[in-house]
N, C-alpha and C positions, 0 to 999 in steps of 0.2 A: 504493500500500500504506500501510493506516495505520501513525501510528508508536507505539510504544509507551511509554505514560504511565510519568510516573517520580516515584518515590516523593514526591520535590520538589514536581514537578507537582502531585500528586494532593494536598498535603496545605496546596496553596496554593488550588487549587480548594474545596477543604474550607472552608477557613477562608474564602474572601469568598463562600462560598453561607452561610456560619453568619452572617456580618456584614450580608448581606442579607435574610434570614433574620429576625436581630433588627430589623434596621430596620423592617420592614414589622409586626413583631410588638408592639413599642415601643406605637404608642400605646395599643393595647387594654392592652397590659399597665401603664399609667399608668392608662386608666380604673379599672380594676379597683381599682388604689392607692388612689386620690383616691375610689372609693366606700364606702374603708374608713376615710374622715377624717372631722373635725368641717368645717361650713362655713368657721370660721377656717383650720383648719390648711391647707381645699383650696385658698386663693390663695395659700399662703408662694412662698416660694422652693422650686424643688424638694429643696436638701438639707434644707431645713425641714419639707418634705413626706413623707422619706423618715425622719426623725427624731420627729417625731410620732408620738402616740400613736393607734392601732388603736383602732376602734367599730363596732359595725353600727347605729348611730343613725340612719344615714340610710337604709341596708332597713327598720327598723319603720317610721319616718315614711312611707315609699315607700308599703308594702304597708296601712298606715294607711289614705293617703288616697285610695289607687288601687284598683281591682279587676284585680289581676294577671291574673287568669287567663282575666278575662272579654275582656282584651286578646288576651293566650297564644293563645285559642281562636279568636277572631277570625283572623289570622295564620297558624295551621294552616289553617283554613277553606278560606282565600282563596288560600294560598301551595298546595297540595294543589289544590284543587278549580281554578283556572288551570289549573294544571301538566296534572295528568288532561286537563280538555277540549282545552287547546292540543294534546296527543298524539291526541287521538282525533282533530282534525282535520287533523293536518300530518303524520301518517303515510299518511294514500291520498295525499295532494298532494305529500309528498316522492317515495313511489313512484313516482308518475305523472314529475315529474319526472326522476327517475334512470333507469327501463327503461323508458318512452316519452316520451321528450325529442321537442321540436316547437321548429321556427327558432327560436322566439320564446323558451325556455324560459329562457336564459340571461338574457334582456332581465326577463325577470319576477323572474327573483331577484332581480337588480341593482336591482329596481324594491320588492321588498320590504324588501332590503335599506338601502334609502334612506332609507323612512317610518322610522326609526330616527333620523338625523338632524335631524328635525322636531320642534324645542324644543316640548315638550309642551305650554307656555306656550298655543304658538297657536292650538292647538284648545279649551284649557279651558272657554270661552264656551260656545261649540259643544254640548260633552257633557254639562257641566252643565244647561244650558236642558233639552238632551232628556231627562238624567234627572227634572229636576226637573216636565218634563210628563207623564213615565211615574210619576211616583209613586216615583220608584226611591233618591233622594237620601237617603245615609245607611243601605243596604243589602247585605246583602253578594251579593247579585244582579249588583247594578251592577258595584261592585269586582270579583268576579272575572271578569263579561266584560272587564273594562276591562283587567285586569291579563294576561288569556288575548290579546287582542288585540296589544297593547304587547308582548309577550313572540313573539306568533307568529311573527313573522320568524326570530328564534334560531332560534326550534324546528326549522320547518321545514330554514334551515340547515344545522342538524347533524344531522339526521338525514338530507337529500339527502348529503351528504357521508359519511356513514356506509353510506349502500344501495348508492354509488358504489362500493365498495370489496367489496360482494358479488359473485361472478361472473356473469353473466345466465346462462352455462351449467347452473347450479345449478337455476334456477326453470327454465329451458327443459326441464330433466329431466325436473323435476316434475309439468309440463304435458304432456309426454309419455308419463309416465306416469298420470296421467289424472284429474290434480290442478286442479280448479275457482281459478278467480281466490282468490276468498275461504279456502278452503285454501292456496294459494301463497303466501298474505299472513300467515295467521295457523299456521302450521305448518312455513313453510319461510324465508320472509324473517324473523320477527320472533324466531325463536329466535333464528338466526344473528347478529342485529341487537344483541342482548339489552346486552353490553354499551356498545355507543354510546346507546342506547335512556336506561339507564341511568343515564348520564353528561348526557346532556340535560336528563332528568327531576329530579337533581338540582341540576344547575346551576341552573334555570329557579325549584326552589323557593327558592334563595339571592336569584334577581333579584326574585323577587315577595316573597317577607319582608322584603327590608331598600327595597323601592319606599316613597318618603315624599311624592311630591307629589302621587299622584291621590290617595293615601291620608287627608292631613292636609285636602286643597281638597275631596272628598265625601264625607265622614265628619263625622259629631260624637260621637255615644256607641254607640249599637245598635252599630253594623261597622267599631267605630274598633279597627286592629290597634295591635301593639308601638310602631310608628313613632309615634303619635297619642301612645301611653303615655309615650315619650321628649321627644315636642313638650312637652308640659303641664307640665314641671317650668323653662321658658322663659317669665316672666313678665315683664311691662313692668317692674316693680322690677328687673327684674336676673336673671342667671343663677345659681340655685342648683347651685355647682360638685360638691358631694359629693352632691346629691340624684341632681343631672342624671346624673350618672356610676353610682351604682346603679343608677337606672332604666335607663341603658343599658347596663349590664352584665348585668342580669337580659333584657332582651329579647335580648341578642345569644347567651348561654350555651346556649339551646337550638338554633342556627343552627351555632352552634362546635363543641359537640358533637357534630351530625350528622354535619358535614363529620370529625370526628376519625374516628369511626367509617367512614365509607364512604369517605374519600382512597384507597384502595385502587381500588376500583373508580371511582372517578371519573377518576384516572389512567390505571387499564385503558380507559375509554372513549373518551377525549380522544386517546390513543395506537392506538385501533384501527385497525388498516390502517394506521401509519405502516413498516411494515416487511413486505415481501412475499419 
C-alpha cells in the first residue's frame, strides 16, 4: 500500500524539481541575456553582465547581415517534411511489427536501434560523394531524406511501443466486422494511436531542427537551416558572444514556443499506456 505524501515531502519535492528545473533552464536563459548586451559587456564577469546596460544592437546587426527567414523557412521545411515522410513510412512497419511480430522482429529493432550509435562522422564521405553525384548537394531534397532517415529509428520506436499498448482484440473486431487492412489502419489503429502519434511527430520535429552536422557538412546557402544561421556568427577572429547569442536565440524561440504550446500533449503521448 502506498504511503501517503506529506506536506514536508511534497514541498521538498517541489523545491528540487524547481532547482532542477532552473538548472537545465539556466543557460538558455543566459543566452537570451548576453543577446541583449554590447560585444564588450558579453565577456565581463557575469555580475558585470547582469549590470550592464540593455541593447538590441546585436538583432539589427543579426537581421542586417542575415536572411532570417530565408533560414526560419528552411528549418520548417526540412524539420516538417522529415517528420511527415519518417510517419508515412514507420507506421505500416511499426504495425507490422506490433500485431504481426516474426522470430526475428525483436532482432531488427535492436538492429535499428543500433545505426543510432554510429558516429555520423563515419559515413559523411559516403553520403556526401553520393549527393554530390546526384546533383543533390546543398538541397533540401537531400536534407530531409537524410534527416527522415537519421531520425527513422525513433520513429518507428515509439510508435511500435505505442500500437503495443492497443489491444489486438480491438482491430480483431474490426476485421470481423468486415473492416479491410487499410480501414483497420487508418480508422481504427490511428485514431486510437493519435496521441502517441502525436508525441512522436513532435519530438522528431525538435530532433531535426536543432540536427547541426549533416546540416552545416551539406548545406551552404539555398537549404542552409537555423543551425547554419547560428554557425556563421563563428569566425576565425573569434567568437562574437552577443551576436552569436541572438542569433541563437532567434533560431531557438520558434522551437521553444512550440514545445510551450503543445507540452500538454506531448506529455499525454510519452505517458500513453503507462497506466492500465
Amino acid at each position: 500500500m502506498a504511503r501517503a505524501v506529506t506536506p514536508r515531502r511534497k514541498m521538498l519535492n517541489t523545491a528540487v524539481a524547481w532547482i532542477i528545473g532552473l538548472l537545465i533552464f539556466f543557460p538558455i536563459l543566459w543566452i537570451v541575456i548576453l543577446s541583449f548586451k554590447t560585444e564588450g559587456d558579453a565577456i565581463r564577469t557575469p555580475l558585470g553582465v547582469l549590470t550592464s546596460g540593455w541593447t538590441f544592437d546585436s538583432y539589427s546587426v543579426v537581421q542586417e547581415r542575415s536572411d532570417y527567414f530565408h533560414h526560419f523557412w528552411n528549418s520548417v521545411i526540412l524539420s516538417v517534411g522529415s517528420t511527415v515522410l519518417g510517419l508515412v513510412i514507420a507506421v505500416p512497419s511499426a504495425w507490422a511489427m506490433a500485431f504481426v511480430p516474426g522470430k526475428q522482429t525483436k532482432n531488427v529493432l535492436m538492429w535499428m536501434l543500433s545505426t543510432k550509435m554510429l558516429p555520423p562522422v563515419g559515413v559523411l564521405m559516403p553520403i556526401y560523394l553520393i549527393c554530390q553525384s546526384l546533383g543533390l548537394l546543398d538541397t533540401r531534397i537531400a536534407l530531409t531524406l537524410i534527416l527522415m532517415m537519421i531520425n527513422l529509428p525513433i520513429i518507428i520506436w515509439m510508435l511500435y511501443t505505442y500500437f503495443r499498448e492497443i489491444p489486438g482484440d480491438i482491430l480483431e473486431a474490426a476485421r470481423m466486422d468486415g473492416a479491410a487492412l487499410k480501414e483497420e489502419v487508418l480508422f481504427v489503429l490511428l485514431p486510437m494511436a493519435v496521441p502517441g502519434i502525436a508525441s512522436t511527430l513532435l519530438l522528431n520535429i525538435i530532433l531535426a531542427w536543432n540536427e547541426a552536422f549533416w546540416t552545416l557538412n551539406l548545406t551552404a546557402a539555398n537549404s542552409a537551416p537555423l543551425t547554419a544561421f547560428i554557425a556563421s556568427y563563428s569566425s576565425p577572429e573569434g567568437l562574437f558572444y552577443a551576436k552569436l547569442s541572438a542569433a541563437s536565440t532567434m533560431a531557438i524561440a520558434p522551437i521553444l514556443i512550440m514545445g510551450w504550446f503543445s507540452q500538454k500533449q506531448l506529455v499525454r503521448g510519452l505517458t500513453f499506456g503507462a497506466v492500465k
